[in-house]
C-alpha positions in Angstrom: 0.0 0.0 0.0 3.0 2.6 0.7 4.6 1.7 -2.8 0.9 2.8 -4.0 1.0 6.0 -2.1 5.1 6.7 -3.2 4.3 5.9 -7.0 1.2 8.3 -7.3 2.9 11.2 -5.8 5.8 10.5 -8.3 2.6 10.6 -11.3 1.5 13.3 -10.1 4.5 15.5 -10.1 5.4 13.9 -13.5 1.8 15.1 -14.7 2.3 18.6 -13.5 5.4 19.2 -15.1 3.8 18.0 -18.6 1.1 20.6 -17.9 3.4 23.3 -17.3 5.6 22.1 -20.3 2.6 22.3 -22.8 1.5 25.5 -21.2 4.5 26.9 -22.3 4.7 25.7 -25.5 1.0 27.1 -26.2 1.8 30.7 -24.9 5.4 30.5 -27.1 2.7 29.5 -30.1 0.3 32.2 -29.8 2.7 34.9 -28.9 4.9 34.3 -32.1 1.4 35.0 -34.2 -0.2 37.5 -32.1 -0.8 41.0 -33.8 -0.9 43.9 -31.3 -2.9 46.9 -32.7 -1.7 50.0 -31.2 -3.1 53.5 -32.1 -2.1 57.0 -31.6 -3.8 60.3 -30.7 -5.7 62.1 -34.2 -5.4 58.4 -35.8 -8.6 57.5 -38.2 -10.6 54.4 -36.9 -13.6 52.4 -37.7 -15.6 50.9 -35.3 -17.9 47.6 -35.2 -21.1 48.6 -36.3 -23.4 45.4 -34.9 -21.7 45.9 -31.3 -23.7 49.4 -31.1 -26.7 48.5 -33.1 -30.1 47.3 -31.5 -30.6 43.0 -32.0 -33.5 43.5 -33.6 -33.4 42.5 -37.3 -31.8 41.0 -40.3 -27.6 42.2 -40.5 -27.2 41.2 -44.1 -27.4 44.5 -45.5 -26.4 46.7 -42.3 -22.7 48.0 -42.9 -20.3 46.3 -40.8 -18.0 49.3 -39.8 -19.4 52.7 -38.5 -17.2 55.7 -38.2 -14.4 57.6 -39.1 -14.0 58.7 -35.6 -10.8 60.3 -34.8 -8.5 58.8 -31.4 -8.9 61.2 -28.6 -6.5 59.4 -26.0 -6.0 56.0 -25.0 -7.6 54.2 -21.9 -4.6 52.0 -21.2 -4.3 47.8 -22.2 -5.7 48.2 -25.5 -8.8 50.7 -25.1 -9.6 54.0 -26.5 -11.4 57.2 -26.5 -12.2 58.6 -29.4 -14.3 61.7 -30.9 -16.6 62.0 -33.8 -14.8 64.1 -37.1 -16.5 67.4 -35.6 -15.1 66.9 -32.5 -18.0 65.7 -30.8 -17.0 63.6 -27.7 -18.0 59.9 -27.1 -18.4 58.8 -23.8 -17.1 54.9 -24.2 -14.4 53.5 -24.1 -13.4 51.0 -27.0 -11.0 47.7 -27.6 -8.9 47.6 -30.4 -9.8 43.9 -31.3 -13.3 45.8 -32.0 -11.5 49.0 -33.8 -9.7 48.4 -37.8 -7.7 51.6 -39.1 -9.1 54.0 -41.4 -7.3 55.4 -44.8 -9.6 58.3 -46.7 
């Protein structure tokens, strides 16, 4: 019963090293194909149209990007404030993952 008791402790350890081994190799895998978007001040952006619009509804012929909206400052870890092209403040804050780059 000891050996038992002395053999799964040694399985366990040997399955939490594996866990920490493929952990690593998955954060070494995204990390090499991540894209950070990054955005300064008086940049041009879209926005995701169907997060602000009402669920009501067909999408189909909706646009899929609202804007040009203009970056007023940035919110820190990824989010942003931005102001409409007359200058007209907007309250929220938005993620870049929901923000793509405008070019007139």
């Amino acid at each position: 019963m000891r050996l038992n008791l002395d053999l799964l402790e040694g399985e366990r350890e040997k399955a939490i090293f594996q866990v920490a081994f493929y952990q690593q190799r998955l954060k070494s895998y995204y990390n090499e194909r991540a894209k950070i978007r990054q955005f300064q001040p008086g940049d041009l952006m879209l926005r995701k149209a169907y997060i602000t619009a009402q669920r009501q509804g067909s999408k189909k012929m909706k646009p899929n990007w609202e804007g040009p909206y203009v970056i007023s400052r940035s919110g820190g870890k990824g989010c942003y404030m931005f102001d409409t092209i007359e200058g007209k403040e907007i309250s929220r804050q938005w993620n870049a993952y929901h923000l793509q780059r405008y070019y007139p």
